[in-house]
VOGU-3710 file (C-alpha; in Angstrom, 3 decimals, decimal comma):
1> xxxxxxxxxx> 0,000/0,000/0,000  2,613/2,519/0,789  4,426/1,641/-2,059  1,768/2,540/-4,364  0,914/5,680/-2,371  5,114/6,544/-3,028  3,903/5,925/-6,844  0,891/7,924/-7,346  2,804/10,663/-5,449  5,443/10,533/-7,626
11> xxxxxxxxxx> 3,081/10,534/-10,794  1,415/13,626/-8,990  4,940/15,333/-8,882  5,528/14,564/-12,143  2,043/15,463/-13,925  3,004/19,228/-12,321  6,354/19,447/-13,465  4,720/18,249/-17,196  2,759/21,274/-16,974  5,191/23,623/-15,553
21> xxxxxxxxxx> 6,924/22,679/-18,656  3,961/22,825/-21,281  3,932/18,828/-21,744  0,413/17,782/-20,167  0,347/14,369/-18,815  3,967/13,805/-20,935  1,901/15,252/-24,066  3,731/12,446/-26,336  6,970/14,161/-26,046  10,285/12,012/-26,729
31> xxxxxxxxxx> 12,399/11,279/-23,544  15,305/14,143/-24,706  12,355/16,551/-25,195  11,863/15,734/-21,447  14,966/15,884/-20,103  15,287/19,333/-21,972  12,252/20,413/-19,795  13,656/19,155/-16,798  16,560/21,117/-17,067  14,901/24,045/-17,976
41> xxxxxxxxxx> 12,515/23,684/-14,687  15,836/24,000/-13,056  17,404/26,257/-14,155  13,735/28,364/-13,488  14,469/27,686/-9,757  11,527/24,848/-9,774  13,499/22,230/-8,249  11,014/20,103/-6,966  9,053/20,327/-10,638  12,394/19,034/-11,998
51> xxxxxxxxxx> 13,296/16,289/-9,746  9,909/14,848/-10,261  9,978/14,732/-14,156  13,570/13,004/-13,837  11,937/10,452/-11,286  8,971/10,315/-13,700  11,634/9,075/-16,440  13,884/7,109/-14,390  10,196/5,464/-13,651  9,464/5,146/-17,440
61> xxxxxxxxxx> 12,179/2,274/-17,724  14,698/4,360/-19,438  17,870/2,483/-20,143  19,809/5,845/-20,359  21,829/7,198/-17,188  21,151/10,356/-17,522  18,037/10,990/-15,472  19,711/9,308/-12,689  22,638/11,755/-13,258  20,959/15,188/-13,799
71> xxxxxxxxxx> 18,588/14,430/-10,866  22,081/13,346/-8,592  23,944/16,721/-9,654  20,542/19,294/-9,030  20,903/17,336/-5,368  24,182/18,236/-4,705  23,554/21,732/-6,058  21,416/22,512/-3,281  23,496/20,221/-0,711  21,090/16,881/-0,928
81> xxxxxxxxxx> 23,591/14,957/-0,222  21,747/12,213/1,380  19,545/12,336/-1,155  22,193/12,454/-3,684  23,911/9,729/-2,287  20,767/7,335/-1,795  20,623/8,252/-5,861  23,947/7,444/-6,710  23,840/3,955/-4,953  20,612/3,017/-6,956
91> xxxxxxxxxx> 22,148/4,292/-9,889  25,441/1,851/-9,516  23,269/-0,566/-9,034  21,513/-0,262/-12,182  23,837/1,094/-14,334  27,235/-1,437/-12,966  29,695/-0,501/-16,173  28,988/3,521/-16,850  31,694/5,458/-15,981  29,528/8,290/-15,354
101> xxxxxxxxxx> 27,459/6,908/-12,966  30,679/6,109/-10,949  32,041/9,518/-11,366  29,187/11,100/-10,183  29,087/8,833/-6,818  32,657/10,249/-6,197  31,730/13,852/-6,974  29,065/13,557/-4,537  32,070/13,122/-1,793  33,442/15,599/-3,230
111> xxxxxxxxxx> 31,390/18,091/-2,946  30,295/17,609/0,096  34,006/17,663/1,018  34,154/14,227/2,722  37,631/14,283/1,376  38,531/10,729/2,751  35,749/8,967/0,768  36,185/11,081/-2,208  39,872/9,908/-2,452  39,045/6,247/-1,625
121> xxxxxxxxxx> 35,950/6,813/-4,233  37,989/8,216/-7,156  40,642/5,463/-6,597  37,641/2,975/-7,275  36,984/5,216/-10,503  40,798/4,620/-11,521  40,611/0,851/-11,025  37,796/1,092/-13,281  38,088/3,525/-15,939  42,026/4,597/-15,950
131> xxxxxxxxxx> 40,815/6,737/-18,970  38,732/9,384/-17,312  40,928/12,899/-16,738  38,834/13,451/-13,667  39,459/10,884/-12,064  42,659/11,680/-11,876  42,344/15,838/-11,236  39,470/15,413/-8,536  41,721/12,527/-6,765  44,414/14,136/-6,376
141> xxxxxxxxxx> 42,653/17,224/-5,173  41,362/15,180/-2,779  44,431/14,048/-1,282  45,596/17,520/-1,529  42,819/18,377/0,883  43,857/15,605/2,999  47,368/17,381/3,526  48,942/14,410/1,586  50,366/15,861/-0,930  53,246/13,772/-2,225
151> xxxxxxxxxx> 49,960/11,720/-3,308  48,403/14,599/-4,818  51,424/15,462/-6,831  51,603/11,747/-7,788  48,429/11,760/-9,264  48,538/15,243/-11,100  51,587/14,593/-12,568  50,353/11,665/-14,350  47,065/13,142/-14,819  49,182/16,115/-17,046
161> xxxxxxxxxx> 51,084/13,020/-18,558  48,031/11,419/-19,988  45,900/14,488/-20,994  48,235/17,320/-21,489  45,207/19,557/-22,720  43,462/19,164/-19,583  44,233/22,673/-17,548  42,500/21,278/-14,336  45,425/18,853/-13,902  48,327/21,724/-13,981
171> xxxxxxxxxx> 46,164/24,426/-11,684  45,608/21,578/-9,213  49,427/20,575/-9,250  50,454/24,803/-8,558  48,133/25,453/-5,881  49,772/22,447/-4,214  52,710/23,972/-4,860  50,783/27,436/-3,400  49,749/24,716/-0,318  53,284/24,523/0,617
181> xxxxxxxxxx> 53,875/27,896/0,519  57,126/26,922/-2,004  56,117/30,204/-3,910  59,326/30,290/-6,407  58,411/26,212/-7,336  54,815/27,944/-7,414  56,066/30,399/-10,052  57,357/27,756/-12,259  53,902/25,819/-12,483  52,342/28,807/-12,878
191> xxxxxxxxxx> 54,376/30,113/-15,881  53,650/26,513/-17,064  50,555/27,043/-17,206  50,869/30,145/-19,090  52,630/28,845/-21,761  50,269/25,838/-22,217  46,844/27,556/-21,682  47,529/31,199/-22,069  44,059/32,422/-21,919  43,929/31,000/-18,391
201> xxxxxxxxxx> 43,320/34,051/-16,096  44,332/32,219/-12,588  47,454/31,613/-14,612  48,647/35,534/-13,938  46,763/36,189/-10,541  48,139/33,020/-9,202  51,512/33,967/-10,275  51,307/37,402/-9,045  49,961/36,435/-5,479  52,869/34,146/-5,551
211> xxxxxxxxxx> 55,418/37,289/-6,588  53,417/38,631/-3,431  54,609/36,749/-0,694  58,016/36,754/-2,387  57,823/40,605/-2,142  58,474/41,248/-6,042  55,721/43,265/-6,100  56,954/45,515/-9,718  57,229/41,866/-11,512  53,813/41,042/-9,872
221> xxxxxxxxxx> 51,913/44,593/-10,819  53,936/43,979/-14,794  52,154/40,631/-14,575  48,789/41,609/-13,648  49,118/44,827/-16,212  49,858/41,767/-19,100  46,626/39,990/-17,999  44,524/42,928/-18,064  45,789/43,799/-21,755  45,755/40,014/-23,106
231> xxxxxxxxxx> 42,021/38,921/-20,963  40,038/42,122/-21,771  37,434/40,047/-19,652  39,407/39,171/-17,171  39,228/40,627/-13,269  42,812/41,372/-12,278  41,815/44,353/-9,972  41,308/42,386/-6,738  44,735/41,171/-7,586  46,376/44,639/-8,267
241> xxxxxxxxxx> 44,378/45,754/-4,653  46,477/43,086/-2,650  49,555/43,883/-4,298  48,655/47,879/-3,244  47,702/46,658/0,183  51,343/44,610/0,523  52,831/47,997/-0,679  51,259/49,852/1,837  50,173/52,814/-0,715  46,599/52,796/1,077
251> xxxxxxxxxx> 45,717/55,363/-1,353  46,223/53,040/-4,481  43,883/49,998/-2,581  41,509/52,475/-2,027  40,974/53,580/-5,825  40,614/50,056/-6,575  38,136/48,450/-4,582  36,098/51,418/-5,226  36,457/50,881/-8,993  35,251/47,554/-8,323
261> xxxxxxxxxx> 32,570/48,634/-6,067  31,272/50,925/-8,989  31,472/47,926/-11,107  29,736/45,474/-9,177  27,211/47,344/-6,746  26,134/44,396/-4,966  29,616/43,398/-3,990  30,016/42,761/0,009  33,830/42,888/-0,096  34,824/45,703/-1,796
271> xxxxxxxxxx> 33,150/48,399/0,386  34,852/47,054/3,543  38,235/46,914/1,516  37,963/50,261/0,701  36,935/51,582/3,819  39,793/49,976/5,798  42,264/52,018/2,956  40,328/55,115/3,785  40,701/54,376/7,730  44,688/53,806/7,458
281> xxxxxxxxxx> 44,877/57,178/5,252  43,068/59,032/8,279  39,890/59,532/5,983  37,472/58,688/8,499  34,393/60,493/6,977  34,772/59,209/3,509  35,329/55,686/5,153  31,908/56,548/7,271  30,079/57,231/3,850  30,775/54,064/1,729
291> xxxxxxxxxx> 29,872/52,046/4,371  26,882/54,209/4,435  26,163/53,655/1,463  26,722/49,800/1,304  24,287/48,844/4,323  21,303/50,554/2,033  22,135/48,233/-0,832  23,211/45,459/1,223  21,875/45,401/4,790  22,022/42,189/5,745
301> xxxxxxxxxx> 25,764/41,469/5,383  27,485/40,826/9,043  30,939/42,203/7,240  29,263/45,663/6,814  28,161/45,679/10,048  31,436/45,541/11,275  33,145/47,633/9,248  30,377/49,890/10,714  31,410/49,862/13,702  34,835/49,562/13,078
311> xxxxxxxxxx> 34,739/53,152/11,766  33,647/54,321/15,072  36,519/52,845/16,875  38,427/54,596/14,413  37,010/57,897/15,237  37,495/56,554/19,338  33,678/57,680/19,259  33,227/54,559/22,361  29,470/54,844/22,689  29,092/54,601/18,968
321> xxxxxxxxxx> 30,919/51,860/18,306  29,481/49,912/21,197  25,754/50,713/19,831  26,992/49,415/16,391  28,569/46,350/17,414  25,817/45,333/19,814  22,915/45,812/17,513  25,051/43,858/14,835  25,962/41,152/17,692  22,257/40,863/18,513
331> xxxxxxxxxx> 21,600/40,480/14,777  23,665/38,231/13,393  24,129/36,469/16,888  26,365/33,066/15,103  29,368/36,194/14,302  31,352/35,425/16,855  33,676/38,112/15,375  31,352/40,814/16,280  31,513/39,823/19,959  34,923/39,596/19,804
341> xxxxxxxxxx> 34,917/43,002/18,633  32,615/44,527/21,342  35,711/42,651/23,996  38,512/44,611/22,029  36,311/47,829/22,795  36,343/47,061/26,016  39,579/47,092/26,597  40,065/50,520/24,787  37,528/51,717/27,086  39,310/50,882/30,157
351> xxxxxxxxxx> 42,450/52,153/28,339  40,801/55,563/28,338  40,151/55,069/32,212  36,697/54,573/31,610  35,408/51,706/33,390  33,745/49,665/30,779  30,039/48,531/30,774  29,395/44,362/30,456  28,292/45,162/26,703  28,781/41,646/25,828
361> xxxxxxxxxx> 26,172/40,196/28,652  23,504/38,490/27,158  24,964/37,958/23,476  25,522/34,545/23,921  24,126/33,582/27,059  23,607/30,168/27,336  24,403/27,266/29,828  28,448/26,679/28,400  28,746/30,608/28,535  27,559/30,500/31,953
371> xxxxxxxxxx> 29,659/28,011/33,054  32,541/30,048/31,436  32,318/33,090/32,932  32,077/31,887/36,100  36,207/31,909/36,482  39,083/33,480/35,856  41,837/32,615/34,261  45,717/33,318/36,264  47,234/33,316/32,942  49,639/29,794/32,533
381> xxxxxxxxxx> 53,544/28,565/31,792  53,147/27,935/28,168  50,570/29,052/25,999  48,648/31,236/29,044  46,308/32,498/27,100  44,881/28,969/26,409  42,047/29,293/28,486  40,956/32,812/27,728  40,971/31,430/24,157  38,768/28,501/25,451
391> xxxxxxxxxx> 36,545/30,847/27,349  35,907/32,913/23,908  35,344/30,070/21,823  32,476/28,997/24,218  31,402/33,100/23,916  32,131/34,055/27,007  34,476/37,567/26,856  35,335/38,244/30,322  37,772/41,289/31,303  40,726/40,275/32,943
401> xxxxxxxxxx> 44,349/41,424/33,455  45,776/37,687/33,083  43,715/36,401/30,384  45,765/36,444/27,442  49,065/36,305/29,750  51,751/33,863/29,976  54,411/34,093/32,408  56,319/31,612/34,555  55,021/30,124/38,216  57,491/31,688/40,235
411> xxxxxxxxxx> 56,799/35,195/39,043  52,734/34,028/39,746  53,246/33,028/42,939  55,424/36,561/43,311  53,027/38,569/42,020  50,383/37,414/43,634  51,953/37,894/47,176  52,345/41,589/46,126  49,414/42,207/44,981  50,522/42,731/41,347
421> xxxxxxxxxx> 52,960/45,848/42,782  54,154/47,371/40,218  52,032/46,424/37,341  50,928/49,216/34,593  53,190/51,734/36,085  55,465/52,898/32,815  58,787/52,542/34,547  58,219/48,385/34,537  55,999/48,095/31,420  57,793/48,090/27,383
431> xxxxxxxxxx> 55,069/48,263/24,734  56,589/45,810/21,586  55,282/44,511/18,453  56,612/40,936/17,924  57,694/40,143/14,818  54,712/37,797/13,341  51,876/39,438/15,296  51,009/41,775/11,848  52,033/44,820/13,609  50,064/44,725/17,422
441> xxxxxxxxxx> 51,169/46,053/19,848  52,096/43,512/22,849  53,496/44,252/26,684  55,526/43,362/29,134  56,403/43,651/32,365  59,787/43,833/34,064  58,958/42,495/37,235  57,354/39,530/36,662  57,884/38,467/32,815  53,957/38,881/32,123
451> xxxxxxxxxx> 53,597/39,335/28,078  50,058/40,187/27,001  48,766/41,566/23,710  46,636/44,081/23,160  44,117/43,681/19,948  45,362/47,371/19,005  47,689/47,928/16,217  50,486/50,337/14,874  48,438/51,950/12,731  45,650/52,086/14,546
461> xxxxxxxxxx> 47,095/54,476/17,972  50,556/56,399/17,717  53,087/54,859/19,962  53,291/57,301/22,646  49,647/57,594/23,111  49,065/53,690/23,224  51,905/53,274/26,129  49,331/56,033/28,255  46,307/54,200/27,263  48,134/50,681/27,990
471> xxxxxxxxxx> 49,100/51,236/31,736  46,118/53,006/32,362  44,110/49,995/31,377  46,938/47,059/33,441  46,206/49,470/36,742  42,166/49,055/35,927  42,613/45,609/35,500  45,300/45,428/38,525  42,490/46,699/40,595  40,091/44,752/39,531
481> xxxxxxxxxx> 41,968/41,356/39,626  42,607/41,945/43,257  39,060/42,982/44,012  38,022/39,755/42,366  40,698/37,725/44,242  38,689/39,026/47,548  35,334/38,911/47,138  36,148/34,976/46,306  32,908/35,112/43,586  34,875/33,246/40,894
491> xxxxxxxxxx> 36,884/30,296/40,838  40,691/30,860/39,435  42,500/29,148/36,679  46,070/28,079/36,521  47,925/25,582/34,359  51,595/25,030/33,462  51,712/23,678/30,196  55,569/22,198/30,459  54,560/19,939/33,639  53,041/19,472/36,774
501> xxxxxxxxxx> 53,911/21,450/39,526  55,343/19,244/43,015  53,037/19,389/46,290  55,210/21,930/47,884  54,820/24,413/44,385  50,906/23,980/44,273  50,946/24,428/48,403  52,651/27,561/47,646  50,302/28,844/44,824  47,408/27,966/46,866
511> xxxxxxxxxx> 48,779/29,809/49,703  49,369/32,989/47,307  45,911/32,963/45,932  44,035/32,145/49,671  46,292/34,712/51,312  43,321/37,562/49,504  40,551/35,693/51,145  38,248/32,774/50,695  39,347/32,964/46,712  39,610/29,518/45,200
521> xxxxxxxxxx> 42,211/28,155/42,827  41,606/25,729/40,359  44,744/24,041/39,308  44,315/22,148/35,940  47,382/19,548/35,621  48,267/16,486/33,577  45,714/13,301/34,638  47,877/10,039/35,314  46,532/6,398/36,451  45,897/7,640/40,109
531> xxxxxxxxxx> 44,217/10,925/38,766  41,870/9,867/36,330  41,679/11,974/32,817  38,693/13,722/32,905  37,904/14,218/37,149  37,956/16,470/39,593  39,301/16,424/43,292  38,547/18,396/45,949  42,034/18,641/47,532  41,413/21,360/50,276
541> xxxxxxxxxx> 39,871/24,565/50,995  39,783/26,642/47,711  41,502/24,071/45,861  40,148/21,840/43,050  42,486/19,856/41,026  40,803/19,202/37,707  43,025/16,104/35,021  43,560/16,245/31,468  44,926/14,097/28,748  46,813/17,088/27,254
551> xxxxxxxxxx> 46,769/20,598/26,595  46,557/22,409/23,572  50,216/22,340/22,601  52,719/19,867/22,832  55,082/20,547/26,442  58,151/19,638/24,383  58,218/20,628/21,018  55,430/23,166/21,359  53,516/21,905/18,295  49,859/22,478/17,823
561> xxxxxxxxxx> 47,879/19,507/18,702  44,690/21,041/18,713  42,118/22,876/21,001  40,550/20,838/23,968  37,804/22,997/24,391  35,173/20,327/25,449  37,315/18,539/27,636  37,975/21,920/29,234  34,332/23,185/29,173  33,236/19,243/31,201
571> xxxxxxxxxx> 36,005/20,387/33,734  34,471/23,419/34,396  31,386/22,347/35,183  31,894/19,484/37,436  34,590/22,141/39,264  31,769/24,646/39,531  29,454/21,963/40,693  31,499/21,406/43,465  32,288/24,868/44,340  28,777/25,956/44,545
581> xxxxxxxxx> 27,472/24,187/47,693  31,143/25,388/49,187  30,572/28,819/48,108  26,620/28,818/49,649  28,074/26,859/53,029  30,564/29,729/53,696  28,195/32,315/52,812  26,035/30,980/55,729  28,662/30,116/57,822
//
C-alpha cells in the first residue's frame, strides 16, 4: 500500500512538473524533449518540478543514465547529499559498467568535502576507468585536501602526462605547490601554465599572489598589467588591490576596490576593503560614507556591520561603536567576530580610564557561557592564554588582566603575594610589536615576565599615546583582579603547560591565591593512572584539582595539537558543581 501511495505521489509530482513545462500528462513528447524540460525547470528555480519529471523518467524504464545523473547533480547543487547519495547507490546498481554513474558517486564526496571517501571513491573510478581525466584531477585534489600531498602530486603529474590539454590537472598541481607555501616552485607551475593555456586568467593572478609573498611586487603589478591587456574580460583588480595593500600605498587599494565597487554594486567585499584604505589614510568620513552607502544596498551582510562599527573605533567615538557592534551582535548572533569586537572595545575603554560597561552580557548567554564566565583565568607557563581562548570560543568575553598572559610560576606566585605591585606603572611596562603578530602592539612587564597583547595595532594608535592608554588599562585591570581575588565570587584558573607542579609548588600557589581571602584556585594539571583523565578532586579549601589528557600544545616541542575545548568546558562544570554548595556553606557560615 505505501508503495503505491510513493507511486501515485510521484506521478502527482511529475504530472506538475509536465505542466510547468507545457507537456500535459507527458503530451507524447520524446524522452530528450523531457529531459530538456527538466533542465529548464531548473534552471527556473523549480526544483522540486524538476526532480519529479527526472523520477517520472527514471520510472518510465529508461535504459539511459542520464536521469539518474541530472537528478544526482541538481541534489548536490542545493546540498542533498543524502539524497544524492541514496541516488547514486541506486544508480550503480543499475547502471554497474557507466563510468559516469561512478564519477558522479565520487563527486558527490566531493562536494560535500568528505575528502577521505572522495579519495578512496575516485581510486575505485581509476581501477575502473584509468581513462577518465577526472578521475585523476578530482583525486588528487582530494588528497591535496587531505594534507597528503606527495599523493596529490603523484596523481597530477600523471594526470598532465596522460591528458596534457586538460588545464585542471596543472592548476591543481600549482596550488599544491601554493599549499606549501614553495612560492618560487609555485612560479614555475604557474608560468607553465601560461605557456600551455595562455588564456587561463588564474594563470597571472596566481603567479602574481605568488610574486606577493616573495615581495616582487613591480614583476607582480607587470604581470597583472599583461593579464589585463591580453584577458580584456578578465578581473585582475582584486589582484592589483592586494599587491597595493602589501605595498602599503593605502591610497592606491583604495581607488581600486572602489572601482570595483562601482562595477559590481552588490559586492560585500569591496566596500569594507575600501573603507579599511580610507581608515589607514586618516579619511574617516569618507570611510563613514561608503559604508553608508553599502548597508542601504546590502543590509544584511554581518561584514558591513562591522566595518560599521569599526569606523567608530576609528574615530574613538566609544558609545558609537558599542551601539553598532551590539545591535550587529544581537543580529547576526552566530558572528562570533562581532563579539569579539565589542571585547577589544572594552579594553580601549578601560584604556581611556573609563570603566567599561558588560556590553557583551547576554549575546551569547547560554548554559556553556555561563559556566565560562564563572572563572578566571591566572594566565599559565606555556601558551597562558589557552584558556581565555577557550573561554571565547564557548562566547564568554570576560575582562581580565591575566587572560591572554603567559608568564612563569614563580613570578605568579610573586606577584600574587604583592598584589601585582608594580604592574601598569610605565617605569616596569615596554610596549613591543613581535615580529609575526602583523604589527600589534604587545606588553611586558619587568617584574614579573607577564607578556600580554593588546588587539590594538600600529596603525591604529601612535606609539606614545598607546603606552598612556596601555598602563592606564593594566592598573584598571590590577584593581580589579585583586578585588576579584577578595570577594572569592569566581573560581581561578592556573595551568603550566611544560609539567606538573610538586606538592610543595601547588601548596605555595594555593597559599598565594588564599592569602586575599576565601578565593579559590583551580589548578588544571596532567591526569595520570591515580588521577583519572577527565575528574575532579577536591584537595582542600579553595583548591580543586581538575586532570587532562593534554593541553593544547605539545610541552616539548610546542607543536599544535589542537584545542581541547570540550574537555575543558566538562572540567568546568563538574569544578563549579562542586564549588557551589562550598561557596553557599561559607556564605552561611
Amino acid at each position: 500500500m505505501q508503495d503505491a501511495e510513493a507511486e501515485t505521489a510521484t506521478t502527482t509530482g511529475t504530472a506538475a512538473g509536465d505542466a510547468a513545462a507545457g507537456f500535459p500528462h507527458g503530451g507524447g513528447r520524446s524522452f530528450w524533449d523531457r529531459m530538456a524540460a527538466a533542465a529548464d525547470l531548473a534552471k527556473q528555480g523549480l526544483t522540486e518540478q524538476a526532480l519529479a519529471l527526472y523520477a517520472d523518467l527514471r520510472l518510465a524504464g529508461s535504459e539511459s543514465p542520464a536521469p539518474w545523473l541530472k537528478a544526482a547533480s541538481l541534489l548536490r547543487e542545493h546540498k542533498r547529499f543524502d539524497e544524492a547519495e541514496r541516488l547514486g547507490e541506486e544508480s550503480r546498481r543499475r547502471f554497474p559498467s557507466n563510468s559516469g554513474v561512478w564519477s558522479e558517486w565520487a563527486f558527490t564526496a566531493y562536494l560535500r568535502r568528505d575528502w577521505s571517501i572522495a579519495a578512496e571513491r575516485w581510486h575505485q573510478v581509476l581501477a575502473r576507468y584509468p581513462e577518465l581525466a577526472t578521475a585523476y584531477v578530482f583525486g588528487g585534489a582530494s588528497y591535496w585536501q587531505l594534507g597528503r600531498l606527495d599523493a596529490a602530486e603523484t596523481l597530477l603529474l600523471e594526470a598532465q602526462r596522460r591528458f596534457p590539454g586538460n588545464a585542471a590537472g596543472f592548476v591543481i598541481y600549482a596550488q599544491v605547490a601554493q599549499h606549501r607555501r614553495d612560492w618560487t616552485e609555485a612560479l614555475l607551475r604557474w608560468e607553465e601554465i601560461r605557456s600551455r593555456f595562455p588564456q587561463n586568467e588564474i594563470g597571472y593572478t596566481a603567479a602574481a599572489n605568488a610574486l606577493r609573498e616573495l615581495g616582487r611586487l613591480d614583476e607582480a603589478d607587470v604581470l597583472l598589467s599583461a593579464a589585463a591587456a591580453r584577458l580584456p574580460d578578465s578581473t585582475p583588480a582584486v589582484d592589483r588591490a592586494r599587491v597595493a595593500e602589501a605595498r602599503g600605498d593605502w591610497a592606491a587599494v583604495a581607488r581600486a576596490w572602489a572601482e570595483l565597487s562601482a562595477s559590481d554594486p552588490l559586492s560585500a567585499v569591496s566596500p569594507g576593503r575600501e573603507a579599511e584604505a580610507l581608515r589607514r589614510l586618516g579619511r574617516l568620513d569618507e570611510a563613514e560614507q561608503v559604508i553608508g552607502a553599502a548597508l542601504l544596498r546590502l543590509p544584511d551582510i554581518p561584514d558591513l556591520a562591522e566595518q560599521h562599527g569599526l569606523n567608530a573605533i576609528a574615530r574613538e567615538d566609544w558609545p558609537v561603536a558599542i551601539a553598532r557592534l551590539e545591535a550587529a551582535a544581537r543580529r547576526f548572533p552566530g558572528e562570533a567576530r562581532l563579539r569579539h569586537r565589542l571585547y577589544e572595545v572594552q579594553l580601549r575603554v578601560t584604556g581611556a580610564g573609563v570603566a567599561p560597561a558588560p556590553i557583551v552580557a547576554g549575546l551569547a548567554d547560554d548554559a556553556d557561557r555561563a559556566v565560562a564566565m564563572a572563572f578566571e583565568s591566572l594566565g599559565g607557563t606555556g601558551h597562558g592564554c589557552e584558556f581565555g581562548i577557550f573561554q571565547r570560543a564557548i562566547g564568554a568575553e570576560p575582562l581580565g588582566l591575566l587572560r591572554w598572559a603567559g608568564l612563569p610560576y614563580e613570578a605568579l606566585c610573586t606577584a600574587l603575594e604583592t598584589e601585582f605591585a608594580g604592574v601598569g606603572e610605565p617605569e616596569f611596562t615596554r610596549l613591543f610589536v613581535p615580529p609575526k603578530s602583523r604589527g600589534e602592539y604587545w606588553t611586558t612587564d619587568h617584574r614579573y615576565g607577564m607578556a600580554m597583547r593588546t588587539f590594538v595595532f600600529e596603525d591604529q594608535v601612535p606609539r606614545d599615546r598607546m603606552i598612556r592608554q596601555v598602563t592606564q588599562r593594566m592598573r584598571f585591570l590590577r584593581r580589579k583582579l585583586i578585588e576579584d581575588l577578595q570577594a572569592g565570587t569566581k573560581i581561578f584558573v592556573y595551568k603550566n603547560m611544560l609539567r606538573n607542579l610538586t606538592d610543595d609548588e601547588l601548596s605555595h600557589l594555593h597559599a598565594a591565591v588564599r592569602r586575599y581571602g576565601d578565593a579559590t584556585l583551580f589548578y588544571i594539571r596532567y591526569g595520570s593512572p591515580e588521577h583519572p583523565v577527565g575528574e575532579i578532586e577536591i584537595a582542600g579549601p579553595g583548591l580543586i584539582l581538575g586532570n587532562v589528557e593534554r593541553f593544547s600544545h605539545h610541552p616539548e616541542t610546542d607543536a599544535f595539537l589542537g584545542h581541547v575545548h570540550q574537555e575543558l568546558l566538562a572540567l568546568c562544570r563538574k569544578a563549579l558543581d562542586a564549588w557551589q554548595p562550598a561557596a553557599r556553606a561559607g556564605d552561611a557560615a
